[in-house]
PQR file with spaces between the fields and no chain letter, atoms N, CA, C, O and H, PARSE charges and radii, in Angstrom:
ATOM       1  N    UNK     1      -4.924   11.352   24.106 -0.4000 1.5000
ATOM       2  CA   UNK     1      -5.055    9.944   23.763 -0.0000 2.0000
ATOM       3  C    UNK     1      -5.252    9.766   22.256  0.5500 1.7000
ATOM       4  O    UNK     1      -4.767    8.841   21.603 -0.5500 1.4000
ATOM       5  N    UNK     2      -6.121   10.886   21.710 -0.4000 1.5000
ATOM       6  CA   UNK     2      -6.135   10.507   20.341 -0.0000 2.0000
ATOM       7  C    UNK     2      -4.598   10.858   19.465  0.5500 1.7000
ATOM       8  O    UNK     2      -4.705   11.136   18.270 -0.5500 1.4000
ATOM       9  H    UNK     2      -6.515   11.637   22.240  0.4000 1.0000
ATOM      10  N    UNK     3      -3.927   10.846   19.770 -0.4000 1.5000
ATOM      11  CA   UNK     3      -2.492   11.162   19.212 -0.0000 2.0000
ATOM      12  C    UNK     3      -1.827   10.001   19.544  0.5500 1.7000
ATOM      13  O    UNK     3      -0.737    9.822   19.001 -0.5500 1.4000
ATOM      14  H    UNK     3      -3.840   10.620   20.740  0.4000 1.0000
ATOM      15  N    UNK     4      -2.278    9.097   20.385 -0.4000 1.5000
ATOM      16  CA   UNK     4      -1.515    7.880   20.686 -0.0000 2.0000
ATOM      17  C    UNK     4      -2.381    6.910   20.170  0.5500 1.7000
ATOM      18  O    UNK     4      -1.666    5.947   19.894 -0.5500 1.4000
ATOM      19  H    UNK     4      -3.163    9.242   20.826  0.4000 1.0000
ATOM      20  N    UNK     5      -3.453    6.678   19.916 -0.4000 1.5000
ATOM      21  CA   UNK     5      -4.146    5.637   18.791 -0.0000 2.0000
ATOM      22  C    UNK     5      -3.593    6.165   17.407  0.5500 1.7000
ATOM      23  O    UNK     5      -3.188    5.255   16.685 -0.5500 1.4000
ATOM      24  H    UNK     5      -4.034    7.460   20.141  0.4000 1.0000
ATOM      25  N    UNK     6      -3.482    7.525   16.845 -0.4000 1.5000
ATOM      26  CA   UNK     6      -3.423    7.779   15.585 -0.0000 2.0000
ATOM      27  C    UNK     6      -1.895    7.310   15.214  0.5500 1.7000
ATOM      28  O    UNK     6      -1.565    6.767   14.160 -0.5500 1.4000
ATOM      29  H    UNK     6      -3.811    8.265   17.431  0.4000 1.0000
ATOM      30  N    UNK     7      -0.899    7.694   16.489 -0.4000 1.5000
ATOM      31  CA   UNK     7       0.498    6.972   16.148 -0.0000 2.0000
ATOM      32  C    UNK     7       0.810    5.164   16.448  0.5500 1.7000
ATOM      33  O    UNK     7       1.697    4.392   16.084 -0.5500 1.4000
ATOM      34  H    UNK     7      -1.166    8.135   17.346  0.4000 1.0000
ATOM      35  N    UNK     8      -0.215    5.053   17.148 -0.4000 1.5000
ATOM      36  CA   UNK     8       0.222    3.055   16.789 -0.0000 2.0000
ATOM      37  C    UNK     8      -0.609    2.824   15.469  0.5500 1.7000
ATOM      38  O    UNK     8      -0.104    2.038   14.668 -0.5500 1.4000
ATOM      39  H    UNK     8      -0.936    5.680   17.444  0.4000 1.0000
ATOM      40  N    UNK     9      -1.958    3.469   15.094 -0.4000 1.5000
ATOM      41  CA   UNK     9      -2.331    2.846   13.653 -0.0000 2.0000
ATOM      42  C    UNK     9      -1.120    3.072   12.872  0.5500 1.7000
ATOM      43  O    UNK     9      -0.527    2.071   12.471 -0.5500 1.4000
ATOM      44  H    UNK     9      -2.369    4.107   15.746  0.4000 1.0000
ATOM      45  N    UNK    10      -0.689    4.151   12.609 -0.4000 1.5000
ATOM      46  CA   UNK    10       0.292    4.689   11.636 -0.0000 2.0000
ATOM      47  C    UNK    10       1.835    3.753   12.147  0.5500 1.7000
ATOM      48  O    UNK    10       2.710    3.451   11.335 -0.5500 1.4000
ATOM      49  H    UNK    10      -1.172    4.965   12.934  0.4000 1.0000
ATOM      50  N    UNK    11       1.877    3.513   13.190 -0.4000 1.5000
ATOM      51  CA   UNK    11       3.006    2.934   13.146 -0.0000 2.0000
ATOM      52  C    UNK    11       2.785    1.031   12.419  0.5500 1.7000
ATOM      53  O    UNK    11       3.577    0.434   11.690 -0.5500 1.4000
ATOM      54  H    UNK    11       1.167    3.758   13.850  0.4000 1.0000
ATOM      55  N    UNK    12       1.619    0.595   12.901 -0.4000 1.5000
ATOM      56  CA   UNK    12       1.104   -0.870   12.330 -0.0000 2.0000
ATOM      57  C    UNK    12       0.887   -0.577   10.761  0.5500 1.7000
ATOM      58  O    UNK    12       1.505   -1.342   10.020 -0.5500 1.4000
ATOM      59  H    UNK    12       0.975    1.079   13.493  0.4000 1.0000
ATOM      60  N    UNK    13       0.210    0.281   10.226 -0.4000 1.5000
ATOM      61  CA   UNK    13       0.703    0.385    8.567 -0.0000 2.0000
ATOM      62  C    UNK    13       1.836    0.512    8.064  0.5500 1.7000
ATOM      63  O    UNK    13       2.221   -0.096    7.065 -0.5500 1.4000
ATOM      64  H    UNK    13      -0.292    0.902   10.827  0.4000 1.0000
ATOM      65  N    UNK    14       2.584    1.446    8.813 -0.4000 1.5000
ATOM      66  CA   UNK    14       3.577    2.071    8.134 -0.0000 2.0000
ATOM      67  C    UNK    14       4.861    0.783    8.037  0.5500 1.7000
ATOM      68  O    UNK    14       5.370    0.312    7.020 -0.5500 1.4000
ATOM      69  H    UNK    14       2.270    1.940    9.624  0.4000 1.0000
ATOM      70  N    UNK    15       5.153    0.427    9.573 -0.4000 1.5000
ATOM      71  CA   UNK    15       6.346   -0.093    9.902 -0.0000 2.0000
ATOM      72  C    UNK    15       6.312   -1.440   10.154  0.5500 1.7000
ATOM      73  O    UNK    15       7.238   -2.251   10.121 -0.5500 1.4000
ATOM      74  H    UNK    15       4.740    0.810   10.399  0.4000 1.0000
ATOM      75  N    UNK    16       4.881   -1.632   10.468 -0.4000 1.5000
ATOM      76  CA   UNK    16       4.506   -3.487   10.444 -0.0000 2.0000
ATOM      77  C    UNK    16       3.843   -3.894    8.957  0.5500 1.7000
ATOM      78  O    UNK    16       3.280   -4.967    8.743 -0.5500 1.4000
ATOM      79  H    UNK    16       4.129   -0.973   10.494  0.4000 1.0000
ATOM      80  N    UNK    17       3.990   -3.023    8.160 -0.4000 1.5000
ATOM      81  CA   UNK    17       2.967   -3.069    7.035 -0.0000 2.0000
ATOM      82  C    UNK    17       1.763   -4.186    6.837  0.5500 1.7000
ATOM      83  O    UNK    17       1.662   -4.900    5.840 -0.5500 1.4000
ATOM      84  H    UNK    17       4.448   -2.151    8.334  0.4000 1.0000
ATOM      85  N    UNK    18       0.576   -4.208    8.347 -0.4000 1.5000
ATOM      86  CA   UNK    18      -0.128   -4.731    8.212 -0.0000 2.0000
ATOM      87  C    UNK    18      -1.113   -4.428    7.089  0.5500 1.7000
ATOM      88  O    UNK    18      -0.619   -3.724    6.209 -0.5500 1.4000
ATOM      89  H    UNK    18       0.658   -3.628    9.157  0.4000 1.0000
ATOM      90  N    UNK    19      -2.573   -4.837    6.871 -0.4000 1.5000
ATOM      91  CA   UNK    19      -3.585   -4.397    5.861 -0.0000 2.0000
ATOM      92  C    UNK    19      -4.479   -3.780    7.062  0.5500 1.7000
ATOM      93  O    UNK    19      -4.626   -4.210    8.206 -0.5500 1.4000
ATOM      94  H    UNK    19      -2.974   -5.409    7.586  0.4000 1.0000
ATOM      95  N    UNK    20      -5.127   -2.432    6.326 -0.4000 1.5000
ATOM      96  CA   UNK    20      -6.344   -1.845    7.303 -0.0000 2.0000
ATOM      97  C    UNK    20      -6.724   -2.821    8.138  0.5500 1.7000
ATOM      98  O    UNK    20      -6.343   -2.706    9.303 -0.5500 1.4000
ATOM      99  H    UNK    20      -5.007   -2.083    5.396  0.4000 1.0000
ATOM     100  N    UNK    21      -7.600   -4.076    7.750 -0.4000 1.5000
ATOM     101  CA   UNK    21      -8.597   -4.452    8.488 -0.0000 2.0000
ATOM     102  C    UNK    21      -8.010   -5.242    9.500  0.5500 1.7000
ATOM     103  O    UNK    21      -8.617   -5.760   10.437 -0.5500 1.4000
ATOM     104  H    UNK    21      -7.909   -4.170    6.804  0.4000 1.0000
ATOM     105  N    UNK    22      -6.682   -5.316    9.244 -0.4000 1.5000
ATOM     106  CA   UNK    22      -5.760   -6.261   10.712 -0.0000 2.0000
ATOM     107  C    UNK    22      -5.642   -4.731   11.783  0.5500 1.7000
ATOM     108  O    UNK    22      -6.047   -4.480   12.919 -0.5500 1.4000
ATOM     109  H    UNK    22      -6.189   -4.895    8.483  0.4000 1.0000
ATOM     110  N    UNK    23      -5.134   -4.204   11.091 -0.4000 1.5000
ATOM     111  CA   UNK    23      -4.999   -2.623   12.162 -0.0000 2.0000
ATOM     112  C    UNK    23      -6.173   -2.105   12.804  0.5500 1.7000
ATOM     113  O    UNK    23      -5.993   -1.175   13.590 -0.5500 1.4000
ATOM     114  H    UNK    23      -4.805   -4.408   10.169  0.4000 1.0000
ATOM     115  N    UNK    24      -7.318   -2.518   12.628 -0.4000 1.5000
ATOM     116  CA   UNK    24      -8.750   -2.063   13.091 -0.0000 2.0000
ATOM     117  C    UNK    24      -8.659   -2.913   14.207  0.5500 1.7000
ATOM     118  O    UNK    24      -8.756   -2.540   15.376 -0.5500 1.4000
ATOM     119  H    UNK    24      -7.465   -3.274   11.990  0.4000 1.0000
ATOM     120  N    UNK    25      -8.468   -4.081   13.816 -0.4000 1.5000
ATOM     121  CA   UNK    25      -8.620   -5.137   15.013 -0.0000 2.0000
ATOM     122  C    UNK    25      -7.669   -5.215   15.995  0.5500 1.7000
ATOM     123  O    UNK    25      -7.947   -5.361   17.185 -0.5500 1.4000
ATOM     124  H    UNK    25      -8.390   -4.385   12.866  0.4000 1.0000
ATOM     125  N    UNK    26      -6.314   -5.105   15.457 -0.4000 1.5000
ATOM     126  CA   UNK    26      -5.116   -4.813   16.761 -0.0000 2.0000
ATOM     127  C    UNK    26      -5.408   -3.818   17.360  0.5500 1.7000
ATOM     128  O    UNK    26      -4.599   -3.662   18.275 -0.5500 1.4000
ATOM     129  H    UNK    26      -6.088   -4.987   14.491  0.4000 1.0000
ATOM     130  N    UNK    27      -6.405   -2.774   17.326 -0.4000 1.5000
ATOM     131  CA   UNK    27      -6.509   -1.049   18.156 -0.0000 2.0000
ATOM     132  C    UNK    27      -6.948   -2.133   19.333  0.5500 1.7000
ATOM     133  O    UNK    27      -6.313   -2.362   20.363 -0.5500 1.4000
ATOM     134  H    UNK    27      -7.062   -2.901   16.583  0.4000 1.0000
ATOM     135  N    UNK    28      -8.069   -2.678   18.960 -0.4000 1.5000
ATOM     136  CA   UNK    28      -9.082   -3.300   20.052 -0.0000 2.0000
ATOM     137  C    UNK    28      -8.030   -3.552   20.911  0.5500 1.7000
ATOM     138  O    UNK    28      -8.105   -2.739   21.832 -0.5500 1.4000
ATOM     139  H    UNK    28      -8.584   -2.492   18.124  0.4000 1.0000
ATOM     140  N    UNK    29      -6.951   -4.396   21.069 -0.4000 1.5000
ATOM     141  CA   UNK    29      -6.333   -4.861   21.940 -0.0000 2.0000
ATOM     142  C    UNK    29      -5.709   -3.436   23.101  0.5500 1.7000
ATOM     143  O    UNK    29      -5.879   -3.257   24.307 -0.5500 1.4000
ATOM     144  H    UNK    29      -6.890   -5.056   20.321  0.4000 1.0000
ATOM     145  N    UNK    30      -4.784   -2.450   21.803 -0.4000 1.5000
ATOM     146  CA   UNK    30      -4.711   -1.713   22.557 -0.0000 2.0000
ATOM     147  C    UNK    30      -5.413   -0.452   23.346  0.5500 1.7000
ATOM     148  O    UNK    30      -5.094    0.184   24.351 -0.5500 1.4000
ATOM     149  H    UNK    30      -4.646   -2.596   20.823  0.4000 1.0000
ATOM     150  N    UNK    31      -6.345   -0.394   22.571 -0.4000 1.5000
ATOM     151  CA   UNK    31      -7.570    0.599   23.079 -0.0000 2.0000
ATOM     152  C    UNK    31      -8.646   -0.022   23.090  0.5500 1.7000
ATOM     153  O    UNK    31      -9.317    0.114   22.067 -0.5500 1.4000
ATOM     154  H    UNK    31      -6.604   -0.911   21.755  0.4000 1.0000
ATOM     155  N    UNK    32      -9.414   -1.201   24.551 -0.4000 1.5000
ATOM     156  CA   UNK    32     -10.652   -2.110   24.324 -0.0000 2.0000
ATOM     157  C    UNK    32     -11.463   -0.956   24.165  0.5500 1.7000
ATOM     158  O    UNK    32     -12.474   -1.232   23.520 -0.5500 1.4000
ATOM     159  H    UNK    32      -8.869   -1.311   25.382  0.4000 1.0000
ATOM     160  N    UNK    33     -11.396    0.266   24.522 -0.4000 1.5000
ATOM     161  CA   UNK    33     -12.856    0.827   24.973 -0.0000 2.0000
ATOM     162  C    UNK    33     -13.108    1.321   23.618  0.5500 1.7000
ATOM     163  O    UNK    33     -14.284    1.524   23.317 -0.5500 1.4000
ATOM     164  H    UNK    33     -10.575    0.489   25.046  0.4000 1.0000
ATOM     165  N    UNK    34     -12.249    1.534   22.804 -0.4000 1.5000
ATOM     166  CA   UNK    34     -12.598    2.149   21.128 -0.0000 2.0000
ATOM     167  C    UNK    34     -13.988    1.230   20.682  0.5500 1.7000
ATOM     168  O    UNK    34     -14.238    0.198   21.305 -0.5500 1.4000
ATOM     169  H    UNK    34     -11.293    1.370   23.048  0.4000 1.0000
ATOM     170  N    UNK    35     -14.807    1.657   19.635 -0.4000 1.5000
ATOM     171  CA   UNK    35     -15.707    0.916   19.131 -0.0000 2.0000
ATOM     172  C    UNK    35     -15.119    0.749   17.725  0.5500 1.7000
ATOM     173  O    UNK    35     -14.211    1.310   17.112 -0.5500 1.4000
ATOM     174  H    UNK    35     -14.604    2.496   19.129  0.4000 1.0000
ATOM     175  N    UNK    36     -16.001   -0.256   17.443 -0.4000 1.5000
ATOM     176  CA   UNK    36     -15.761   -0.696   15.680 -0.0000 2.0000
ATOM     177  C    UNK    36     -15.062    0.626   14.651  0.5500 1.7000
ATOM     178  O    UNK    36     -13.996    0.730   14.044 -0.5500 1.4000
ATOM     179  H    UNK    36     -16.738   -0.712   17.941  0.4000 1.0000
ATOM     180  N    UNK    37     -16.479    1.686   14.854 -0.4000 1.5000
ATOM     181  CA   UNK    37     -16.139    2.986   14.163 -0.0000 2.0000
ATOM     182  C    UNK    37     -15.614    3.329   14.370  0.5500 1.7000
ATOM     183  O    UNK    37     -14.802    3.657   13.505 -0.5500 1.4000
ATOM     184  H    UNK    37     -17.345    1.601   15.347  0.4000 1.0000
ATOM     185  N    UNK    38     -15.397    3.663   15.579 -0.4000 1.5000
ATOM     186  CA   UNK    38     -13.931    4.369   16.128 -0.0000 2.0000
ATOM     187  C    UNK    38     -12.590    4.346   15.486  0.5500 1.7000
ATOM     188  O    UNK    38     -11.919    5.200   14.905 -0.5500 1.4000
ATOM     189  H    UNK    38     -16.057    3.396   16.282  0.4000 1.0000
ATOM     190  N    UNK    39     -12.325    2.418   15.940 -0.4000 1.5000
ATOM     191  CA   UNK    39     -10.864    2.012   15.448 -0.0000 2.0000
ATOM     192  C    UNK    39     -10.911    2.437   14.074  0.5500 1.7000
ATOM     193  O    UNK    39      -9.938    2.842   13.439 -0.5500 1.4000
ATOM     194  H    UNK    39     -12.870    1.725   16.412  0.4000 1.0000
ATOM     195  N    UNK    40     -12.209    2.316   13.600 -0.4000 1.5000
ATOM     196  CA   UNK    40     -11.835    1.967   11.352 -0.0000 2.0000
ATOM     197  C    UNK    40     -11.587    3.732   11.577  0.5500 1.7000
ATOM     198  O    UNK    40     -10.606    4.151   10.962 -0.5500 1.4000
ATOM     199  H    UNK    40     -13.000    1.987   14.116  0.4000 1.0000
ATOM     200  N    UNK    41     -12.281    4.666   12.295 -0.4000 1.5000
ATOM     201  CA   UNK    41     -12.069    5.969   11.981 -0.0000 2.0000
ATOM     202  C    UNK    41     -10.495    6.205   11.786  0.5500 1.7000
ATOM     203  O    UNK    41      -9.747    6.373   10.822 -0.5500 1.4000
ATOM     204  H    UNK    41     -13.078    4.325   12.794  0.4000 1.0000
ATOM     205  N    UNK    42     -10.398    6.151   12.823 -0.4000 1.5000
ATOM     206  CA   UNK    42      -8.635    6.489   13.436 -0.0000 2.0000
ATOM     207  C    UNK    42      -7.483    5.363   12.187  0.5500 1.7000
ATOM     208  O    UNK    42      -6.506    5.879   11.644 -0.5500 1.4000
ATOM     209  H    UNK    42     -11.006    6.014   13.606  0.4000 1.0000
ATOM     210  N    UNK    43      -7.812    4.055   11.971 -0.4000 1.5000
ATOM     211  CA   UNK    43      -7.361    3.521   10.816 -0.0000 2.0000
ATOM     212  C    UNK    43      -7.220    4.768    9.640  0.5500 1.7000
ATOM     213  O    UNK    43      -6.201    5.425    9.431 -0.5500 1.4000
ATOM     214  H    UNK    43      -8.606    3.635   12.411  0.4000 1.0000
ATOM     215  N    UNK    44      -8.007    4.846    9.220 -0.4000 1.5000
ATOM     216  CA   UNK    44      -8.330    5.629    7.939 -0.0000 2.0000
ATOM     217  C    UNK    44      -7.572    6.679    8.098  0.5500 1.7000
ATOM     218  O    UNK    44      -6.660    6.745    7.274 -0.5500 1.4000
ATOM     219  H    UNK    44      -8.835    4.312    9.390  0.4000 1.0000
ATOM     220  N    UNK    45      -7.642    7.842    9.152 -0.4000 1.5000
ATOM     221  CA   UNK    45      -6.908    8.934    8.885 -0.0000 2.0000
ATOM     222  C    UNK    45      -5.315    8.662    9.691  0.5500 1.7000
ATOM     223  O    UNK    45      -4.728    9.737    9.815 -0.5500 1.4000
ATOM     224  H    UNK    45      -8.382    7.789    9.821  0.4000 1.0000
ATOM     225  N    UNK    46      -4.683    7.714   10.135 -0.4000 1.5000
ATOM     226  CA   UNK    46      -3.860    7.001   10.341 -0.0000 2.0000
ATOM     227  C    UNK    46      -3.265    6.856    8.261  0.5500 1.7000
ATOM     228  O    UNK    46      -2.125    7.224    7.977 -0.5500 1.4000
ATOM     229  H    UNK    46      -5.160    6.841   10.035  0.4000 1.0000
ATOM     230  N    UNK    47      -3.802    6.547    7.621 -0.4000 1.5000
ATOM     231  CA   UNK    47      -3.747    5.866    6.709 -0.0000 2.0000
ATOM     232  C    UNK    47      -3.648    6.726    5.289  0.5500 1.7000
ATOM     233  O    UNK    47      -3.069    6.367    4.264 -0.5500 1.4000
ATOM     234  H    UNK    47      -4.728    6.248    7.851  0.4000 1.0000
ATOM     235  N    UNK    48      -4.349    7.916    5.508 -0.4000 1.5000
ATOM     236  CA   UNK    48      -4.480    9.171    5.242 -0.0000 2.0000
ATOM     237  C    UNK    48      -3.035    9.844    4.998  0.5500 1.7000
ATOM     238  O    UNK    48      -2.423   10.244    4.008 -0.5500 1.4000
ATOM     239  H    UNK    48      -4.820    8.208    6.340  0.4000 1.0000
ATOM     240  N    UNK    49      -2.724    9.757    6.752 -0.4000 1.5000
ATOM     241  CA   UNK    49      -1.394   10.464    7.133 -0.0000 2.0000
ATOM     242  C    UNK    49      -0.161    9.651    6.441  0.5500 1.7000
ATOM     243  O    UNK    49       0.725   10.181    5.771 -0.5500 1.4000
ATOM     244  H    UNK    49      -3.222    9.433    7.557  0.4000 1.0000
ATOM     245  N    UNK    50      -0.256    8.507    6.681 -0.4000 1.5000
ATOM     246  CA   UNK    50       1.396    7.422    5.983 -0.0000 2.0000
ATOM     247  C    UNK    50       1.339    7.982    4.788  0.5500 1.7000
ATOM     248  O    UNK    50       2.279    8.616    4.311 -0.5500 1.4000
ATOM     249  H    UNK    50      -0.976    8.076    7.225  0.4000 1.0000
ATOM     250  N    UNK    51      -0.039    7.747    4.064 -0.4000 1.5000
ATOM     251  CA   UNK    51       0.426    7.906    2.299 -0.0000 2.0000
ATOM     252  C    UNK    51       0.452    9.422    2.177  0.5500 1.7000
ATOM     253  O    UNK    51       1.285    9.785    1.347 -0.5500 1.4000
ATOM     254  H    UNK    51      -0.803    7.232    4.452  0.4000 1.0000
ATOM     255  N    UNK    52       0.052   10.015    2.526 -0.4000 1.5000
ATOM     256  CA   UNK    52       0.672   11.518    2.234 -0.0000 2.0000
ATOM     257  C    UNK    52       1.932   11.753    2.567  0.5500 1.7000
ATOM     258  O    UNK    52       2.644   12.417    1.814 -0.5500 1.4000
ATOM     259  H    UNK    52      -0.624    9.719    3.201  0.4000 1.0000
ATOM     260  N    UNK    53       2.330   11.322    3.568 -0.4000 1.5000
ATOM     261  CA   UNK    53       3.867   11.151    3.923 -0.0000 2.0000
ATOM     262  C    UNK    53       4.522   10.971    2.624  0.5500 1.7000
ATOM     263  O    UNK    53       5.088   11.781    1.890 -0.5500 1.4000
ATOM     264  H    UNK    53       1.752   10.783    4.179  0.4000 1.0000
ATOM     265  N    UNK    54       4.313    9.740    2.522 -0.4000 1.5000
ATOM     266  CA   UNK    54       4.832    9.222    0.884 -0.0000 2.0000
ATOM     267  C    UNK    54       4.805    9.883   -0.207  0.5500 1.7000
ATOM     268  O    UNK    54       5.729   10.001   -1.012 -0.5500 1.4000
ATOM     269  H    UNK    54       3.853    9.083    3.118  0.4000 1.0000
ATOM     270  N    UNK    55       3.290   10.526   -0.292 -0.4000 1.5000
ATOM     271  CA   UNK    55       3.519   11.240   -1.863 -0.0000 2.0000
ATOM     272  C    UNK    55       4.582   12.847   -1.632  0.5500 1.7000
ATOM     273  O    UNK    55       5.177   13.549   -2.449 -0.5500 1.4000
ATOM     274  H    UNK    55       2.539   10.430    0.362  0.4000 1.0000
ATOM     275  N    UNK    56       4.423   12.928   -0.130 -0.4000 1.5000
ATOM     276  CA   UNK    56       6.140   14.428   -0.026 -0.0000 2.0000
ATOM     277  C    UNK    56       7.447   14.061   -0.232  0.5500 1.7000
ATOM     278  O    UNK    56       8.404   14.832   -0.302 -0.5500 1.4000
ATOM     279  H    UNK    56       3.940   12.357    0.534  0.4000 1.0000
ATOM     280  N    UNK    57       7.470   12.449   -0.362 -0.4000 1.5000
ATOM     281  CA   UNK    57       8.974   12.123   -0.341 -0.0000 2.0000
ATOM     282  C    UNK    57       9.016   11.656   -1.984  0.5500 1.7000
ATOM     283  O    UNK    57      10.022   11.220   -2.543 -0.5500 1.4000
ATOM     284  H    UNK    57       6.693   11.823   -0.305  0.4000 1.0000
ATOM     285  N    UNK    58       8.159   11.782   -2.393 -0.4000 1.5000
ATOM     286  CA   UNK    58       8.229   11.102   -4.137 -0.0000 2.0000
ATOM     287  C    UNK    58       9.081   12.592   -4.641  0.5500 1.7000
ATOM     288  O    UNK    58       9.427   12.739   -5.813 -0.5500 1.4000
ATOM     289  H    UNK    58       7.341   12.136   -1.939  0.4000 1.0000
């Protein structure tokens, strides 16, 4: 399961180019049982992962 929260955060930054704090709050919908920390956790290294992506393709 944690591979499927870490790929919809990363997909809502990456490809919806929402802002973190909208992506914290859309987890809720798809994962209610996540907590606050949780979602911002999984955000962050979600977030982690896109921009490193980026700095291999520079």
């Amino acid at each position: 399961m944690e591979q499927s929260i870490l790929h919809k955060a990363a997909f809502l930054l990456h490809e919806c180019h929402e802002p973190e704090q909208v992506v914290v709050e859309r987890l809720k919908e798809y994962f209610p049982a996540l907590s606050l920390v949780e979602r911002e956790r999984y955000v962050q290294e979600a977030w982690d992962q896109v921009h490193s992506a980026n700095v291999d393709n520079i």
